[in-house]
C-alpha positions as CSV (number, residue, x, y, z in Angstrom):
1,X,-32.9,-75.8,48.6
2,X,-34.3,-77.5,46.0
3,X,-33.1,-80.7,44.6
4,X,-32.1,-81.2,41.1
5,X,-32.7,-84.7,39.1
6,X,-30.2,-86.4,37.3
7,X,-32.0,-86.7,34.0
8,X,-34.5,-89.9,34.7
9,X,-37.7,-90.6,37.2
10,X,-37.6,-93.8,39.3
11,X,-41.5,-93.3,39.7
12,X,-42.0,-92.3,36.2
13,X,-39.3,-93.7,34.2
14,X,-37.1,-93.1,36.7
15,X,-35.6,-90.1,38.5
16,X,-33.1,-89.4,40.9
17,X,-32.8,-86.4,43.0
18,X,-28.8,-85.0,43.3
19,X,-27.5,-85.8,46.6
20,X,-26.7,-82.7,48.4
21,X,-23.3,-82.8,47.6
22,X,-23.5,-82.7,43.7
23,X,-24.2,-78.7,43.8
24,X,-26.3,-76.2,42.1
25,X,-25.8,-72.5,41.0
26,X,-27.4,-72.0,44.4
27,X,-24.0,-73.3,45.9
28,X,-22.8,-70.1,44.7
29,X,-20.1,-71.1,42.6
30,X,-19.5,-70.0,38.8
31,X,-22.7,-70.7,36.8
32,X,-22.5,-70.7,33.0
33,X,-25.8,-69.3,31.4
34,X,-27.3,-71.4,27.9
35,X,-25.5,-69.8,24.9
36,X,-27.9,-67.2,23.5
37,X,-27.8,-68.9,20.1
38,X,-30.6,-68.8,17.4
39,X,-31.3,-71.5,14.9
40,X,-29.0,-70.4,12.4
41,X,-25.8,-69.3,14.7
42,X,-26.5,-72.7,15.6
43,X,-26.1,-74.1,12.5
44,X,-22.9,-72.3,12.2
45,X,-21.6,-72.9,15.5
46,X,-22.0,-76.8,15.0
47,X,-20.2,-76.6,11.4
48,X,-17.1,-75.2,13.3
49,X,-17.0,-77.6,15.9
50,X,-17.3,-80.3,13.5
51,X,-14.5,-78.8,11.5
52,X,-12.5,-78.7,14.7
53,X,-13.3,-82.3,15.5
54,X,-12.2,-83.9,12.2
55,X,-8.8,-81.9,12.6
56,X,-8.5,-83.3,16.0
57,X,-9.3,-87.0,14.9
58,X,-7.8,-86.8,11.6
59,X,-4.9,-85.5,13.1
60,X,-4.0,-88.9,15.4
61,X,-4.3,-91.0,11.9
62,X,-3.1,-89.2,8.9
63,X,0.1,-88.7,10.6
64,X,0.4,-92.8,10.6
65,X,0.9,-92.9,7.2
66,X,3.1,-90.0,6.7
67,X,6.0,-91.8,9.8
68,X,8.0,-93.8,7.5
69,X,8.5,-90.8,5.3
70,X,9.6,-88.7,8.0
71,X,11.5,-91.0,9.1
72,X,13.7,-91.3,5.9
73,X,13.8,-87.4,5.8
74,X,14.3,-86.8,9.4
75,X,15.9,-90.1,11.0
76,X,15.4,-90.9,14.3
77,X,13.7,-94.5,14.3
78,X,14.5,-95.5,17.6
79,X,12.1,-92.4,18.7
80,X,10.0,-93.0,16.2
81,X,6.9,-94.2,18.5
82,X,7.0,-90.9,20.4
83,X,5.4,-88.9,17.7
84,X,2.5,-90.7,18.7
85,X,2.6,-91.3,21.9
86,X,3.5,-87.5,22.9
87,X,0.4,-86.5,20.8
88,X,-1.6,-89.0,23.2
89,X,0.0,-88.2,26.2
90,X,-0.6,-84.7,26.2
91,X,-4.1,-84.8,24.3
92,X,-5.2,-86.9,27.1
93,X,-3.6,-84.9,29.6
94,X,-5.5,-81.9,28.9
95,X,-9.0,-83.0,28.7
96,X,-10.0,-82.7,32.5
97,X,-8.0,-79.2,32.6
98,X,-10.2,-77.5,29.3
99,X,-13.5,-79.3,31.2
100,X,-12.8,-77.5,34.3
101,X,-11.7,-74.2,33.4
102,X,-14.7,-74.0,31.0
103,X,-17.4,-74.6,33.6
104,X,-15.5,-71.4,35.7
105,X,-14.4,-69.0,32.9
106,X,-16.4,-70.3,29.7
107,X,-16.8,-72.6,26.6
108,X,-15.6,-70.2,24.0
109,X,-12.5,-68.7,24.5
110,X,-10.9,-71.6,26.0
111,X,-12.1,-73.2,22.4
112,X,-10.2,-70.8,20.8
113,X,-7.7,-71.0,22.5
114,X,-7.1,-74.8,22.2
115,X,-7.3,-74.0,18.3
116,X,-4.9,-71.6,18.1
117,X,-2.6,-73.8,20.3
118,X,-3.5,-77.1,17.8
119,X,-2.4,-74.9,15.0
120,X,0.7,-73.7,16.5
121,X,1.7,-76.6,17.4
122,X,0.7,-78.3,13.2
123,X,3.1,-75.1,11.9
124,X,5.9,-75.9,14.1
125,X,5.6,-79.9,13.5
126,X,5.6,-78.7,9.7
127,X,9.1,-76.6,10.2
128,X,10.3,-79.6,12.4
129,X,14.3,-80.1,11.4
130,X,14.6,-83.3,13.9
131,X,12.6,-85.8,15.2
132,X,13.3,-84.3,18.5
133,X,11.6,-81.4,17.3
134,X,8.8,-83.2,16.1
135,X,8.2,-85.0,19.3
136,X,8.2,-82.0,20.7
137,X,5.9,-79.9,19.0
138,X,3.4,-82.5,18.6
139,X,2.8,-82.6,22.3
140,X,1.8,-79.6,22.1
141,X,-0.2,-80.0,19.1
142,X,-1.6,-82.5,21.5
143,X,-2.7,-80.3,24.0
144,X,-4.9,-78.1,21.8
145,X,-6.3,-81.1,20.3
146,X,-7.5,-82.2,23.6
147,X,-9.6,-78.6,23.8
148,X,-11.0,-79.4,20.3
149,X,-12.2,-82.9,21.4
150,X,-14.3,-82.0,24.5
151,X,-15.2,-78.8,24.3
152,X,-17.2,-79.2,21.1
153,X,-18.8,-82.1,23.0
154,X,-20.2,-79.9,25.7
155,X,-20.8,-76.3,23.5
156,X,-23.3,-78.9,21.5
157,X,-24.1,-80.3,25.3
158,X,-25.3,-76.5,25.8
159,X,-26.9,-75.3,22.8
160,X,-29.4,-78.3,22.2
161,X,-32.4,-79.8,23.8
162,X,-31.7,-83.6,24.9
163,X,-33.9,-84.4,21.5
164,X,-31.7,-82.1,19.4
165,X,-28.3,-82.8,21.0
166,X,-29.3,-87.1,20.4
167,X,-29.1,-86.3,16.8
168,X,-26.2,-83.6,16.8
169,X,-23.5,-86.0,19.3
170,X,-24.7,-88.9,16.8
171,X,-23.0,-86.9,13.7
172,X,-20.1,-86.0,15.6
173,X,-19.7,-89.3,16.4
174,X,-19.9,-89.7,12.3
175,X,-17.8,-87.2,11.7
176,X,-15.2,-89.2,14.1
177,X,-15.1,-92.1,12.4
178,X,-15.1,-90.9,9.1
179,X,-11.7,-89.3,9.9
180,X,-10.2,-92.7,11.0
181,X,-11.5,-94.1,7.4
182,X,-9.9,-91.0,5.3
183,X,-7.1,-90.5,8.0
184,X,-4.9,-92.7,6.8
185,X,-5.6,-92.5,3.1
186,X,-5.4,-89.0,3.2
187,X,-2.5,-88.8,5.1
188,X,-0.5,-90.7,2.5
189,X,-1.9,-89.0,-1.0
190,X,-0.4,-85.9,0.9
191,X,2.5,-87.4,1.3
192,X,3.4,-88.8,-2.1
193,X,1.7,-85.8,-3.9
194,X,3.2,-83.1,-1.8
195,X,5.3,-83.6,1.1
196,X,4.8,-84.8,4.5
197,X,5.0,-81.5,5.9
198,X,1.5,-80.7,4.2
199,X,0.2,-83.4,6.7
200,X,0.2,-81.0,9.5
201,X,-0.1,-77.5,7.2
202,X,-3.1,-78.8,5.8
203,X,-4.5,-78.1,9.7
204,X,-3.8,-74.5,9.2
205,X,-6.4,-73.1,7.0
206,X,-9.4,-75.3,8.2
207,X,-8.6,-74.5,11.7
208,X,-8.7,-70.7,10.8
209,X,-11.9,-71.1,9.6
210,X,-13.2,-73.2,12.6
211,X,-11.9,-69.9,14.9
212,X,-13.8,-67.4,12.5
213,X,-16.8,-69.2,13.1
214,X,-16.7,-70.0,16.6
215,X,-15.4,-66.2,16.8
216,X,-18.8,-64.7,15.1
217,X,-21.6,-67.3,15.7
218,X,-21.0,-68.5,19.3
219,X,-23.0,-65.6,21.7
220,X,-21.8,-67.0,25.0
221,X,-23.6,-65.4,28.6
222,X,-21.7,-66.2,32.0
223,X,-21.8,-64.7,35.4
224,X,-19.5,-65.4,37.9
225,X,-21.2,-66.1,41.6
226,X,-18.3,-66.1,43.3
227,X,-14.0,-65.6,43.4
228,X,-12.9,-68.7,41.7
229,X,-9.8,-70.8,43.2
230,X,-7.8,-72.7,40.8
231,X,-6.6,-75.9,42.1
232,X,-3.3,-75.8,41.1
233,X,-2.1,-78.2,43.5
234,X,-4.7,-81.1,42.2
235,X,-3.8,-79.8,38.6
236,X,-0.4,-80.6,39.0
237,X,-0.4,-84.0,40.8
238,X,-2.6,-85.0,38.0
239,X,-0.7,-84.1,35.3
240,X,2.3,-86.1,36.9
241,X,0.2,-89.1,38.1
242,X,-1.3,-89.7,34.3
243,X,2.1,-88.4,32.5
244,X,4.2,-91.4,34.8
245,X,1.4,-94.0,34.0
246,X,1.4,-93.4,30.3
247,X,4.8,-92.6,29.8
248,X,5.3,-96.1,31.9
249,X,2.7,-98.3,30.3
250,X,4.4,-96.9,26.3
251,X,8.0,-98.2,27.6
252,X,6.8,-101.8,28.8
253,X,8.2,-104.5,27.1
254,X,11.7,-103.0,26.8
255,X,14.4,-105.9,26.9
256,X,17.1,-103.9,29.3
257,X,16.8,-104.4,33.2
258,X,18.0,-100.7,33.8
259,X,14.9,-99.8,31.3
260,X,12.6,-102.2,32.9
261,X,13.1,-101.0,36.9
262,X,12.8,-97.5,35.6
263,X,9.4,-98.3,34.2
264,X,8.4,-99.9,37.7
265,X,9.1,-97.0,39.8
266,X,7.3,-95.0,37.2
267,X,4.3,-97.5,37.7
268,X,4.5,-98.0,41.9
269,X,4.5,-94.4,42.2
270,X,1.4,-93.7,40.5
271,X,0.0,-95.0,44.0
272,X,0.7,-92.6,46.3
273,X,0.5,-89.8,43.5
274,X,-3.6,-91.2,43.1
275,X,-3.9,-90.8,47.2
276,X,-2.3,-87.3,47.1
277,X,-4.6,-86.6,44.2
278,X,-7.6,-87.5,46.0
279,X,-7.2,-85.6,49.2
280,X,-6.0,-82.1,47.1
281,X,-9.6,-82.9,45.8
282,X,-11.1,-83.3,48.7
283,X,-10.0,-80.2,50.6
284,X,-10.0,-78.5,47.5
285,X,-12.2,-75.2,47.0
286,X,-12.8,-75.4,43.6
287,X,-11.0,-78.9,42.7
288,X,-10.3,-79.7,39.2
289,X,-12.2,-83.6,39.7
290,X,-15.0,-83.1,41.7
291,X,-15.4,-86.6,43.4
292,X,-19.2,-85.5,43.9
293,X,-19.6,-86.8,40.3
294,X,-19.4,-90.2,41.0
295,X,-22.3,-90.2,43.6
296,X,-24.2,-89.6,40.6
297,X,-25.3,-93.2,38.8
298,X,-25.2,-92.2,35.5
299,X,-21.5,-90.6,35.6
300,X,-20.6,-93.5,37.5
301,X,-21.7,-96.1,34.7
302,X,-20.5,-93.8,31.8
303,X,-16.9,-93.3,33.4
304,X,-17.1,-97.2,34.1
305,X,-18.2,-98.9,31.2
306,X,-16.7,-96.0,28.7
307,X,-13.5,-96.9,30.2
308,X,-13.5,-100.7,29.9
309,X,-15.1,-100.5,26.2
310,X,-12.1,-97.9,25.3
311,X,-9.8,-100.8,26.7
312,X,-11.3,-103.6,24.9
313,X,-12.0,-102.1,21.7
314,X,-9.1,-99.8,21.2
315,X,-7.0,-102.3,22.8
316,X,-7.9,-104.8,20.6
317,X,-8.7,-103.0,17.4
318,X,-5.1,-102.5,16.1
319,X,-4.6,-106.3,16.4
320,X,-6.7,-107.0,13.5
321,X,-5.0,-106.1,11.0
322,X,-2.5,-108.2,12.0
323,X,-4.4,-111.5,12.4
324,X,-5.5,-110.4,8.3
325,X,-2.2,-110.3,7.5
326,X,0.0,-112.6,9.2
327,X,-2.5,-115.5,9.6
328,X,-5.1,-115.3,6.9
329,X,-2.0,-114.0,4.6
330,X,-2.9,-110.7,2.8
331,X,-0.7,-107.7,1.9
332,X,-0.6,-104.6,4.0
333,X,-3.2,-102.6,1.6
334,X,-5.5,-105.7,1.9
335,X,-4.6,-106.1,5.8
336,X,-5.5,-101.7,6.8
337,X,-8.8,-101.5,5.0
338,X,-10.1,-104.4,6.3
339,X,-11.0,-102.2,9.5
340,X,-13.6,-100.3,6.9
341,X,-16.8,-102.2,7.4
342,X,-16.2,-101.7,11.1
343,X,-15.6,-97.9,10.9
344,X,-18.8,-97.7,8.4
345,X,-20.9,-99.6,11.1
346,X,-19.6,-97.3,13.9
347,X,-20.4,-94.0,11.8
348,X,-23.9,-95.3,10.9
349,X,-25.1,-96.8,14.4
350,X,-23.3,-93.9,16.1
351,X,-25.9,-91.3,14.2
352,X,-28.8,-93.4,14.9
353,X,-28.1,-94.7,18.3
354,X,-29.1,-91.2,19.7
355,X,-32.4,-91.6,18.3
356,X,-32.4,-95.2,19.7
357,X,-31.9,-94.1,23.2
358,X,-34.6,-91.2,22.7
359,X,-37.3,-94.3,22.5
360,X,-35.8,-96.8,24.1
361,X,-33.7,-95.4,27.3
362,X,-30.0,-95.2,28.0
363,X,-29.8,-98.3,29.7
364,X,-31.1,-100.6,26.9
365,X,-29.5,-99.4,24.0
366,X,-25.8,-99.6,26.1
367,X,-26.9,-102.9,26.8
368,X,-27.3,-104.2,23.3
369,X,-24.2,-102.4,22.2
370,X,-22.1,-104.0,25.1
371,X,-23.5,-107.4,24.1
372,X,-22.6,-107.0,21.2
373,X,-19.4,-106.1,21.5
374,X,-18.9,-109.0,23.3
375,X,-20.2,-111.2,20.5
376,X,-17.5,-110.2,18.0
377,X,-14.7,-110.5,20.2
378,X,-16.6,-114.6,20.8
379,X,-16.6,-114.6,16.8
380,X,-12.9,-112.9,16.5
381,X,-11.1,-115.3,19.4
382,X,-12.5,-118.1,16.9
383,X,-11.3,-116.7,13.8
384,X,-8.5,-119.4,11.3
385,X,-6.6,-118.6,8.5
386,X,-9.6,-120.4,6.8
387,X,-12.0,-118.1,7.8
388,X,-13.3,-116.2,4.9
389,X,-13.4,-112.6,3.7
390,X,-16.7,-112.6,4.0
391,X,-17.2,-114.0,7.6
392,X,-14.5,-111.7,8.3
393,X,-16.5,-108.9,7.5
394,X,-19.6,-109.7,9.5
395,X,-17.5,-109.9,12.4
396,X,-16.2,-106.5,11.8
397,X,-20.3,-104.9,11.1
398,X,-21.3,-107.2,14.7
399,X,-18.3,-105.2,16.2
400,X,-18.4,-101.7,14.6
401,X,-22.8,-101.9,15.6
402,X,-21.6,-102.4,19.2
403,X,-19.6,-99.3,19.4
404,X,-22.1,-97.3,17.6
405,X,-24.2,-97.9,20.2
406,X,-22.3,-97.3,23.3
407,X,-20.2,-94.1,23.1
408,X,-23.2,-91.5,22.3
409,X,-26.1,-93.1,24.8
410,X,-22.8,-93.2,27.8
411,X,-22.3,-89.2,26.8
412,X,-25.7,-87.9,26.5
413,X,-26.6,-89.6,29.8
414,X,-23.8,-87.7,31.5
415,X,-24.8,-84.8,30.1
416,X,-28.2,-84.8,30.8
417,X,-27.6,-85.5,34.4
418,X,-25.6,-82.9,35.8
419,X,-26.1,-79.1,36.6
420,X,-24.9,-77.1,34.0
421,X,-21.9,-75.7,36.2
422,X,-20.7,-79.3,35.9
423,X,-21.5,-79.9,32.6
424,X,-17.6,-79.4,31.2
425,X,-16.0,-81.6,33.9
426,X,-18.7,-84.1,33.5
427,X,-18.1,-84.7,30.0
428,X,-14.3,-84.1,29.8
429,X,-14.1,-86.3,32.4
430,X,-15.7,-89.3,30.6
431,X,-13.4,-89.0,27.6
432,X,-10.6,-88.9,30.3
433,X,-11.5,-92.0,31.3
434,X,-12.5,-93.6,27.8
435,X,-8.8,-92.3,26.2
436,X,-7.0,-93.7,29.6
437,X,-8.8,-97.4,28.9
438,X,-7.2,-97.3,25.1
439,X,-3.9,-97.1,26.3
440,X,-4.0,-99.3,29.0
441,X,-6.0,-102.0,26.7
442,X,-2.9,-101.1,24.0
443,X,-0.5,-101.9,26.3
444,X,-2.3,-105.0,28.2
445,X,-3.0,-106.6,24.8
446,X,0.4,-106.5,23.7
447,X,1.8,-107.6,27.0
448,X,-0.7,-110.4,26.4
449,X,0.5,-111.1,22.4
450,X,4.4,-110.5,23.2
451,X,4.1,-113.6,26.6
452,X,2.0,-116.1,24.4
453,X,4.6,-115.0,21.2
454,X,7.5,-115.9,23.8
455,X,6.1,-119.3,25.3
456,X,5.3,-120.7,21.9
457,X,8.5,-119.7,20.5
458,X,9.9,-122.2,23.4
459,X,7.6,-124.6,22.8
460,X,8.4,-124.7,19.1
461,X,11.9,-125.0,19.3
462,X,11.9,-128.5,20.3
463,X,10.3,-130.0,17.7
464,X,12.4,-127.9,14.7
465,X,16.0,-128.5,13.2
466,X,19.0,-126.8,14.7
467,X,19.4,-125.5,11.1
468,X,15.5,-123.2,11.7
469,X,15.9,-122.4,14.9
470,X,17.2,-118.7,14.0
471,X,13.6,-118.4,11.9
472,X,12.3,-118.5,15.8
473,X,14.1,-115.2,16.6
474,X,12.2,-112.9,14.3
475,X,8.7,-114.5,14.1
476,X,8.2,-111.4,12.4
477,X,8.8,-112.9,8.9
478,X,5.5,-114.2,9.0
479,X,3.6,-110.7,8.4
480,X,5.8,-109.7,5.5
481,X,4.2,-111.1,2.4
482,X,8.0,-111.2,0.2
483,X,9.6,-113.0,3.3
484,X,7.4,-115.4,4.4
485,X,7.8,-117.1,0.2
486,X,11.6,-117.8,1.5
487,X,9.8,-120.4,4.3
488,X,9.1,-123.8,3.9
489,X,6.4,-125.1,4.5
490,X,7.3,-126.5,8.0
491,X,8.3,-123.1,9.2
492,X,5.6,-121.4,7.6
493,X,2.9,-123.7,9.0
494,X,4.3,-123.5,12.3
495,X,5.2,-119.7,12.6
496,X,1.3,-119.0,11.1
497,X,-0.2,-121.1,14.5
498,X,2.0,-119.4,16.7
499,X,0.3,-115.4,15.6
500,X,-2.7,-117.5,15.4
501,X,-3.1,-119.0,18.6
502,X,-1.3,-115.7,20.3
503,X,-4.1,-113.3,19.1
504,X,-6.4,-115.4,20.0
505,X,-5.0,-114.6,23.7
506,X,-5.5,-110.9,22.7
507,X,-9.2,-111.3,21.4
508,X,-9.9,-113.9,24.6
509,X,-8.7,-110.9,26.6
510,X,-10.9,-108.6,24.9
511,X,-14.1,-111.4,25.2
512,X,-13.4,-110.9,28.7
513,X,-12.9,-107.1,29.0
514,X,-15.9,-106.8,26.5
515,X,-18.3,-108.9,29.1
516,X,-17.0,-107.2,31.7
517,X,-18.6,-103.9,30.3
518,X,-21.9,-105.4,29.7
519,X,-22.3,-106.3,33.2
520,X,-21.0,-102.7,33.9
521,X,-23.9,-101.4,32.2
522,X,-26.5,-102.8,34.2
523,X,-25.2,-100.1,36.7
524,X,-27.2,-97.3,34.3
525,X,-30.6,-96.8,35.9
526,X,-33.4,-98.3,34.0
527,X,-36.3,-95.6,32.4
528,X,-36.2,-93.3,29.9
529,X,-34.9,-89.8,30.0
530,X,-36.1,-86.7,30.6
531,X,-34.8,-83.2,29.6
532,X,-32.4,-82.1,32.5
533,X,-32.4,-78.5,30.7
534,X,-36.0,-78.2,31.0
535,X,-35.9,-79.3,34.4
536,X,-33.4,-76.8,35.3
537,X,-35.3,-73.9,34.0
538,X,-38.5,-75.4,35.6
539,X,-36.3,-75.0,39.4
540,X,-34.7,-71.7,38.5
């Protein structure tokens, strides 16, 4: 039988032949044919995915601004964080499951599916009566979204050339982070205008049009080589294994003992659920994670370094905002578009970076974003409340540049190196991995900001009067710009150092994590690519 490549030529920029284990359609399992497209289905096709990727991303950030509305309307603030986390949960749930199934059955109707499921899901979060409700429905509103994330990913991973698809991942990379920048400001002119039920209605009549196009333009050719098994048994040790470590790592911190055991049992038994999970892949017939994949160098160093960039970044990211507002002192409008310049920097370098890797290779480009990444987070853990607008900005562009150039290069070379049987999995799997390494870096960084808050706090309160110790107990004051005019100046200064020198804990963390994925990334095989789609029609 003859061996496939990954995607790059050790002799000749460097390619590596699959190991017999990482199979072909020759293996006789389902095989997925290239989408019979032409130019201008294509053209079509890509407009619907992008309209389904916006609603996806938009959907995790316009909500944000629309909570403390809902919250007044529908009560429930002690639940409050669980419209978010059950979107996350469930979103990130999902993304292995609509990977697999689309490599056995198909791209398009499991698209379509996800769609309709998103938009069920937005219509019932728009009737919802209780936050209960709400929570609710937005898990499964996060379920769809999961379908919309990745499997417009790999339909573009199908359609294009490698040259084409470097250009094509590079605006849907755009088209992601322009929906974090309008998310939020879009999210609350709905509100205000209208109501915050429009927030998820809105999703309705887009997402109709993203079916209609998929529907009509998408030609989609598969034959099925053999009788497919579903792993049902891996499926649903996964699903509790990642729904025990998220739910878990969202309730640490609690202050109640009962709470806090129940959260380490969740944890500890993640452990023997990962074994159990490996061997139902292992003996698996058609197992939902192939472990083949990570024999292959380039899925290994995407899943790797994706995953330790998602932690530092993400984890990081939402503590910015908080360092512009608490120490530097700005109000909250000042403080959430001060994350601008980064987004802009991520949309531009993520459109180019494609290109980039086209003349450069993989392995360079993800090297220069890596280090660059790790250069903010240097610049960030040295940041003051005298540091300027200015030189807070080109942080932010050093940071935003680093991202822009990681995320695309680490999917196209997973892409490009697998069979095209594989090429859902592969690619789902990647996000998995990527949206697993934000939460934990959400919930490691604030681990690491609540300790350092806690220490200080007992460091300061021997050196203030009995009369501002109580100040101590809601260090809080010291983000709200009305409050913190009712300190003196003692308090003030002293409250101001404590946030300071705390998230500069969280940023040193991230310095770390950051440098951790640049050494990660000298995994990635050196050379330049070549087109794993021609190659494949070349052996076939």
């Amino acid at each position: 039988m003859k061996k496939r490549p990954f995607g790059n030529d050790s002799a000749n920029f460097g390619r590596f032949d699959a190991p017999e284990n990482v199979s072909t359609p020759d293996r006789g399992e389902t095989e997925l044919k290239p989408p019979m497209t032409s130019k201008s289905r294509r053209i079509f096709v890509t407009m619907g995915l992008m309209i389904g990727m916006f609603l996806s991303a938009l959907e995790a950030t316009a909500v944000s601004t629309a909570m403390p509305t809902v919250v007044s309307s529908l009560g429930g603030l002690n639940i409050y964080s669980w419209v978010f986390s059950a979107y996350v949960l469930t979103s990130t749930i999902s993304l292995p499951f609509w990977g697999r199934l689309s490599d056995l059955y198909g791209r398009k109707r499991f698209y379509i599916i996800g769609i309709a499921i998103f938009l069920i899901g937005s219509a019932l979060s728009g009737q919802s009566k209780s936050m209960n409700a709400l929570i609710l429905f937005r898990a499964l509103q996060g379920f769809g979204g999961g379908a919309l994330l990745t499997l417009g990913m790999i339909i573009v991973g199908e359609m294009f050339s490698l040259t084409e698809r470097a250009r094509v991942q590079g605006l849907f990379g755009g088209v992601w982070g322009l929906s974090s920048i309008v998310g939020p400001i879009l999210g609350g002119v709905i509100t205000d205008q209208f109501s915050w039920r429009w927030v998820f209605y809105l999703n309705i009549p887009f997402g109709i049009i993203a079916v209609l196009v998929i529907w009509f333009a998408l030609k989609e050719n598969t034959f099925t080589g053999k009788k497919v098994f579903l792993d049902i048994k891996g499926a649903t040790v996964l699903t509790a294994l990642v729904s025990l470590f998220l739910i878990g790592l969202t309730q640490i911190g609690k202050e109640d003992s009962l709470h806090s055991l129940v959260v380490t049992l969740m944890l500890v038994s993640c452990i023997p659920l990962l074994w159990l999970f490996i061997k139902t892949q292992k003996l698996a017939k058609d197992p939902i994670l192939p472990l083949e994949l990570f024999s292959n160098p380039f899925f290994k160093t995407s899943v790797i370094t994706g995953f330790l960039v998602g932690m530092a970044m993400f984890g990081s990211i939402s503590f910015i905002p908080l360092f512009i507002q608490g120490v530097i002192g700005t109000n909250a409008t000042q403080a959430g578009t001060i994350l601008t310049p980064l987004l802009l920097s991520w949309v531009f370098f993520s459109s180019i970076s494609g290109k980039l890797m086209l003349r450069f290779g993989y392995r360079q480009i993800i090297l220069i974003g890596t280090a660059l990444l790790s250069i903010g987070f240097f610049l960030l853990s040295y940041m003051s409340k005298d540091t300027s607008h200015s030189g807070t900005i080109v942080i932010l562009l050093i940071l935003g540049t680093g991202m822009g150039m990681i995320f695309v290069p680490l999917l196209l070379a997973v892409q490009n190196s697998v069979p095209r049987s594989r090429l859902g999995i592969a690619t789902s799997t990647t996000q998995f991995f990527r949206s697993m390494g934000a939460t934990i870096g959400v919930s490691v960084m604030g681990m690491v900001l609540s300790t350092t808050m806690l220490y200080g706090t007992g460091s300061l309160s021997k050196s203030l009067e009995a009369s501002e110790l109580h100040y101590l107990k809601n260090p809080d004051l010291i983000v709200d710009p009305e409050a913190r005019t009712y300190l003196s100046p003692e308090i003030h200064d002293a409250l101001t150092h404590l946030l300071a020198s705390s998230l500069r804990n969280v940023f040193l963390t991230g310095l770390f994590i950051a440098v951790v994925a640049f050494v990660s990334a000298f995994l990635m095989p050196k050379g330049r690519f070549i087109d794993m789609r021609e190659e494949e029609k070349k052996i076939v």
